[in-house]
FITIDO-558311 format. One line per field, with one value per residue (C-alpha): x, y, z; residue number from 0; residue in one letter. Coordinates in steps of 0.1 Angstrom, whole numbers. Example, Ala and Ser with C-alpha at 12.3 -4.5 7.8 and 13.67 -1.06 7.14 Angstrom:
u: 123,137
v: -45,-11
w: 78,71
seq: 0,1
type: a,s
//
This chain:
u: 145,156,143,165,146,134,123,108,95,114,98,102,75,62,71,74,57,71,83,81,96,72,94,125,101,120,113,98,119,128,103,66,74,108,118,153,160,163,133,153,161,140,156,172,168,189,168,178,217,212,210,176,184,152,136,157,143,128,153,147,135,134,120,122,113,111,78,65,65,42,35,21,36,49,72,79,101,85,103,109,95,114,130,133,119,125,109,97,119,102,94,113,107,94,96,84,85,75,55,31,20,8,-2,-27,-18,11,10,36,42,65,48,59,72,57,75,70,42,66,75,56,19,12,9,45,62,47,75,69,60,76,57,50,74,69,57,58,41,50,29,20,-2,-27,-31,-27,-55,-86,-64,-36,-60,-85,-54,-53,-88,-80,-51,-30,-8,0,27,10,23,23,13,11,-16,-11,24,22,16,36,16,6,31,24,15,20,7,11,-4,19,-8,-42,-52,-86,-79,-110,-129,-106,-94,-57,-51,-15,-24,10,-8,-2,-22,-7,-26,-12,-24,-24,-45,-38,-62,-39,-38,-72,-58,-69,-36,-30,-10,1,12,36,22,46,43,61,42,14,-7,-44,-61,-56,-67,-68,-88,-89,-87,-52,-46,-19,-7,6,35,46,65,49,26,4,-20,-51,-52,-88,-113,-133,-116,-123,-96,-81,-64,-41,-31,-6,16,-4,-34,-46,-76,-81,-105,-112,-140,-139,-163,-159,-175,-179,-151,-130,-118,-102,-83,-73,-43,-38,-49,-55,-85,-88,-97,-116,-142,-166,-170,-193,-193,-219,-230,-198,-180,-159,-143,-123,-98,-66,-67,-56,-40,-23,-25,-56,-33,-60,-90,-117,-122,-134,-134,-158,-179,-207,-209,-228,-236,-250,-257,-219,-207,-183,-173,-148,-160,-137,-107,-110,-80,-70,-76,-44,-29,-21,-54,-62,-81,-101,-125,-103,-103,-83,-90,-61,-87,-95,-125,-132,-149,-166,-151,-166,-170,-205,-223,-203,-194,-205,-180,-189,-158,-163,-174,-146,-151,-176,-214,-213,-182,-170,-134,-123,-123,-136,-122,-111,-128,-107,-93,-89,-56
v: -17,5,38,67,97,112,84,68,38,9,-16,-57,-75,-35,0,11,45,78,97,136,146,129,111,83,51,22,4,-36,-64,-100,-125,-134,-171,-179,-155,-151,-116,-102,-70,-36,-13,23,54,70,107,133,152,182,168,134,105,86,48,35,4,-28,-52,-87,-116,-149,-181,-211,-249,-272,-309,-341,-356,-338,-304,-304,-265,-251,-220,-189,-180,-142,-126,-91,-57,-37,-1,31,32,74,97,75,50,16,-17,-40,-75,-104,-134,-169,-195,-235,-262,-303,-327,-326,-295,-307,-297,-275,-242,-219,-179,-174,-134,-111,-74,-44,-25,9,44,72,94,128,150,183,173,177,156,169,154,116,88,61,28,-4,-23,-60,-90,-120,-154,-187,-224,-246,-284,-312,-328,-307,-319,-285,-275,-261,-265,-242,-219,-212,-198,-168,-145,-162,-140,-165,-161,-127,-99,-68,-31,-9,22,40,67,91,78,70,37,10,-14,-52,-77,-108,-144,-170,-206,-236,-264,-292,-314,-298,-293,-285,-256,-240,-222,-209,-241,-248,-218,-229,-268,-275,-294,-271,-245,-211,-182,-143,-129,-98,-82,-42,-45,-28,3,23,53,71,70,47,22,-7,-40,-38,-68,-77,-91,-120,-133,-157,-169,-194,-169,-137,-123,-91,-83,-50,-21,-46,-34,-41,-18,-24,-5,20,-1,-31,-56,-75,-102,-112,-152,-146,-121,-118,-90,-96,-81,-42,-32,-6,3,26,4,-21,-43,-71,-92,-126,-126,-89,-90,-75,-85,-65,-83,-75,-68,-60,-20,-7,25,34,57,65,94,67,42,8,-10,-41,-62,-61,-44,-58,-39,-59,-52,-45,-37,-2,15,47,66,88,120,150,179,206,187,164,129,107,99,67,61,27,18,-14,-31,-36,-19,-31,-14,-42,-26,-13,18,45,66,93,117,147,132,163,192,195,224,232,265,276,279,250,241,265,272,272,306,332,358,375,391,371,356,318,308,279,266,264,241,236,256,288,281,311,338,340,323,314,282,261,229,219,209,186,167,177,165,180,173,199,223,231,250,285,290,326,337
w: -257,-229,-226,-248,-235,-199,-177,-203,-195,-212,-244,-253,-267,-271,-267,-232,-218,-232,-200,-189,-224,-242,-259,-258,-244,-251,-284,-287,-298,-298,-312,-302,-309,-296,-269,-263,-247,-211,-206,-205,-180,-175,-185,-152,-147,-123,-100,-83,-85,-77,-103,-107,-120,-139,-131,-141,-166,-165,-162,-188,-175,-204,-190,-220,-212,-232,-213,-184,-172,-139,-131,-101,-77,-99,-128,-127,-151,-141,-149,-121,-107,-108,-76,-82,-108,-133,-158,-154,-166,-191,-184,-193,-214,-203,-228,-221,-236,-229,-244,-219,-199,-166,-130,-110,-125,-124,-124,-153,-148,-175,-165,-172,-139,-129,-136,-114,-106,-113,-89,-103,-98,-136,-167,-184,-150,-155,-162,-183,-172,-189,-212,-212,-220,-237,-228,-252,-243,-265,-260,-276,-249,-226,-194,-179,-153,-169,-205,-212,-233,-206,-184,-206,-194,-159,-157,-150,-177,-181,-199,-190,-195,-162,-151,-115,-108,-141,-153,-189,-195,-211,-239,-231,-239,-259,-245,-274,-275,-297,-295,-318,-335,-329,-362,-352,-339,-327,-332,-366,-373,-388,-414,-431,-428,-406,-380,-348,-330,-333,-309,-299,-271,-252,-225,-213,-183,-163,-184,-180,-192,-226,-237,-268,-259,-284,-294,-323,-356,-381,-414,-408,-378,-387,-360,-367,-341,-327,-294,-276,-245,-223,-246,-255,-293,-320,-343,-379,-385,-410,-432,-419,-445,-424,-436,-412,-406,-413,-432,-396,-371,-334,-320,-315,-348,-357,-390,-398,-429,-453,-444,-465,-459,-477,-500,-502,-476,-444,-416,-382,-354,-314,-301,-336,-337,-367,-367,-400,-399,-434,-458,-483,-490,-473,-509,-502,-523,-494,-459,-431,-395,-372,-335,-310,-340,-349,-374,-367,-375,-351,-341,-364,-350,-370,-404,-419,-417,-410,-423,-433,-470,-476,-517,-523,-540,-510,-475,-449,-416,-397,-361,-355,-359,-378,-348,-358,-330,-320,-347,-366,-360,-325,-303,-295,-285,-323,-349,-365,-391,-416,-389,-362,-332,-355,-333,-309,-287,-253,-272,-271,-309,-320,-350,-384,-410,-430,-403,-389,-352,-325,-334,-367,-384,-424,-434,-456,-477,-503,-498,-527,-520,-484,-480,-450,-416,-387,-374,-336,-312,-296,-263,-244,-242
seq: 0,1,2,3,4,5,6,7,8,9,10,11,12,13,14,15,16,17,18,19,20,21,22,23,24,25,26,27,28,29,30,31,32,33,34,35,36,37,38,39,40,41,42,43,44,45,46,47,48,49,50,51,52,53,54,55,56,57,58,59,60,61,62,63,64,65,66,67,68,69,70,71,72,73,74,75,76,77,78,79,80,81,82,83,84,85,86,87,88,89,90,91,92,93,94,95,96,97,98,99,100,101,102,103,104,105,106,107,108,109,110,111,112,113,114,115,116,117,118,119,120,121,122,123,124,125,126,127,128,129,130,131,132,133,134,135,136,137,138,139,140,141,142,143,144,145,146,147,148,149,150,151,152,153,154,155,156,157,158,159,160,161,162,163,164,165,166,167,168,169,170,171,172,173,174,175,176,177,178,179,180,181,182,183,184,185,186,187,188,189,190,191,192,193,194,195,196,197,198,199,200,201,202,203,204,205,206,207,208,209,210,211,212,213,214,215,216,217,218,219,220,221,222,223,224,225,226,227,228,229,230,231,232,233,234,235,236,237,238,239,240,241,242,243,244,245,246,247,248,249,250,251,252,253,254,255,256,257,258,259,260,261,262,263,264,265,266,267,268,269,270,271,272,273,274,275,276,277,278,279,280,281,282,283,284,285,286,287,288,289,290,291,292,293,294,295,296,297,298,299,300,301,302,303,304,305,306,307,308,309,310,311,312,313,314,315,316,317,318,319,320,321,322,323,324,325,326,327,328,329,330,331,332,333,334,335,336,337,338,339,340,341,342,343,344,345,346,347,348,349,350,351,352,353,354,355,356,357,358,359,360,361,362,363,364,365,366,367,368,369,370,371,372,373,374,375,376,377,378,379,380
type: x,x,x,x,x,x,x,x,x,x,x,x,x,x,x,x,x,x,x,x,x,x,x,x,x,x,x,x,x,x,x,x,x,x,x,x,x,x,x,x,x,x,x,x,x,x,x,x,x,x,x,x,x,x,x,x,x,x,x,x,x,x,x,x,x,x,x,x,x,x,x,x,x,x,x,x,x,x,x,x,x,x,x,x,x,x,x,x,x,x,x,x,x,x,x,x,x,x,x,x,x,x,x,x,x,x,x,x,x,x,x,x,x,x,x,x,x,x,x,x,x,x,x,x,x,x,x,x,x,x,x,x,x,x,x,x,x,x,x,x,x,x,x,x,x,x,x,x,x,x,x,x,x,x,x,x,x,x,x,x,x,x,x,x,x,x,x,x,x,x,x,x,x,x,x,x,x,x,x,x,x,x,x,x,x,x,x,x,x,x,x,x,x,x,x,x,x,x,x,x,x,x,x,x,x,x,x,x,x,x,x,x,x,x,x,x,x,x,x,x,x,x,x,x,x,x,x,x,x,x,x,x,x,x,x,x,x,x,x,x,x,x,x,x,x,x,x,x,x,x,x,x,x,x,x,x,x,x,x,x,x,x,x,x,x,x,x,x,x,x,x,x,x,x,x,x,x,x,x,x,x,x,x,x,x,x,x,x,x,x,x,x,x,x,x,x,x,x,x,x,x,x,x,x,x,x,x,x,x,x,x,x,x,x,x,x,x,x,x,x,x,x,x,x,x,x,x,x,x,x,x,x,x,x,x,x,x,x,x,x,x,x,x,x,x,x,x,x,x,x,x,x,x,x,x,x,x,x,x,x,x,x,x,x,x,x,x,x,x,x,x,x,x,x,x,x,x,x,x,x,x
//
């Protein structure tokens, strides 16, 4: 997981930040369920002749008892900051393990540590932060303070990816819990019938910048309930075939690789976001999007690689929203789109599309089966 490219911010349970050359963050590995890897160091970086060492990675703690394990002080396995100019170290892995969880409550800590501000005063100087590590409880009996679950939105339990006033942030790492014998397992209940309580978790409430940060979701991982808080989202790879534990999304959701819903009917709930990034149609029996809930899709910038088809039977737009606002092509410094600033003159246009933009560029796509997405808006040279 450590960082390949300029301070770049190093990955574990997720990709770290990208640093100044907007590329080479560190990748995500090991498993959500059985930890077993040390978080990564930052990538180091020489400034003006001197060598920058990135931000060491997370150490491993693992506490496995037969009966009791009593918890209350601190277990940190945190990644380190960038000392220099440098990225940010990932955090480290915490795995536990008793038949009984017990005591007043422990902070159990595997953050992501902090890159550098940069040393120009612009965005293209901004190291990469380290993203979170990864945290497992494994119980059979609960005598934890408050429950173990409850110590998840009290931020006592947390693998979050960093950031430091504009560095680029590093994703939230993932916080796994199971419960051996609940099968009640609210409020989904116990999906695959094996008698335990399997939950992911992630939260990126220390990342409040736009920047899309995520949570890598593989086919193979199967949890009864899935959680994300905090803009916290997880992406399913290209490559990747994930299927949802339930037809109900209440949680961020990336799709880039394949999707698969059970049953064929899609309900999108407060607090469930789907970006669709594929040219091709989610194809579902049924799609339900009620209050709090979105649908989207990325951003295009030179070529039209995103869009939102949905093929069904029945769609319902129950008080949520379709929100693909300023996704269209990008306004960078080269013309794109059909309707995109074609001029060479120091003239700003509006860009075109079904209505000609001020400027007077031509229109593009059809009015009885528009296909196309719009166009950007020019800049002066």
């Amino acid at each position: 997981g450590k960082a390949t490219g300029q301070d770049g911010g190093a990955g574990h349970g997720v990709i770290g930040g990208i640093g100044a050359s907007a590329s080479g963050s560190g990748i995500a590995y090991d498993e959500s369920k059985a930890p077993s890897d040390l978080g990564s160091g930052g990538y180091d970086w020489v400034y003006s002749g001197t060598p920058m060492a990135g931000g060491d990675g997370g150490g491993l703690i693992s506490l496995n008892a037969t009966q009791t394990l009593t918890l209350s002080g601190y277990l940190s396995a945190d990644g380190a900051a960038a000392p220099g100019y440098s990225g940010g170290g990932s955090g480290g892995t915490i795995a536990l393990s008793a038949a009984t969880l017990a005591g007043a409550g422990a902070v159990i800590s595997a953050n992501g540590g902090s890159g550098n501000a940069g040393v120009c005063g612009g965005p293209t100087c901004y190291d990469g932060s380290g993203g979170g590590g990864r945290i497992a409880i494994t119980y059979t009996t609960d005598n934890y303070n408050s429950g173990v679950p409850a110590q998840l939105t009290s931020t006592k339990f947390r693998a979050l990816g960093s950031y430091i006033g504009d560095s680029r942030a590093g994703a939230a790492g993932t916080i796994y819990l199971n419960h051996i014998g609940d099968s009640t397992c609210a409020p989904n209940g116990d999906l695959n019938s094996d008698g335990n309580c399997e939950k992911l978790y992630i939260n990126n409430a220390s990342n409040p910048h736009t920047q899309t940060v995520e949570t890598p979701l593989t086919g193979s991982d199967y949890y009864d309930q899935i959680i994300s808080e905090n803009q916290g989202t997880y992406l399913v790879n290209s490559g990747d075939a994930y299927v949802m534990p339930t037809p109900t999304l209440d949680y961020r959701l990336s799709v880039v690789g394949t999707l698969t819903v059970p049953g064929g009917n899609l309900t999108i709930n407060n607090g469930g976001w789907l970006d669709w990034r594929n040219v091709t149609a989610v194809a579902l029996t049924s799609v339900t999007i009620n209050s709090g809930g979105v649908a989207t899709h990325s951003q295009n910038y030179s070529t039209q690689a995103y869009q939102l088809v949905f093929d069904v039977t029945d769609f319902t737009l129950n008080g949520g929203s379709i929100n693909v606002d300023g996704k269209g092509y990008g306004g960078l410094n080269t013309s794109n789109g059909s309707g995109g600033n074609t001029s060479s003159t120091n003239v700003a246009f509006g860009g075109s599309h079904g209505g000609v933009g001020g400027g007077g560029l031509a229109t593009y796509d059809d009015y009885y089966c528009p296909a196309v997405i719009g166009s950007w808006g020019g800049r002066k040279s």
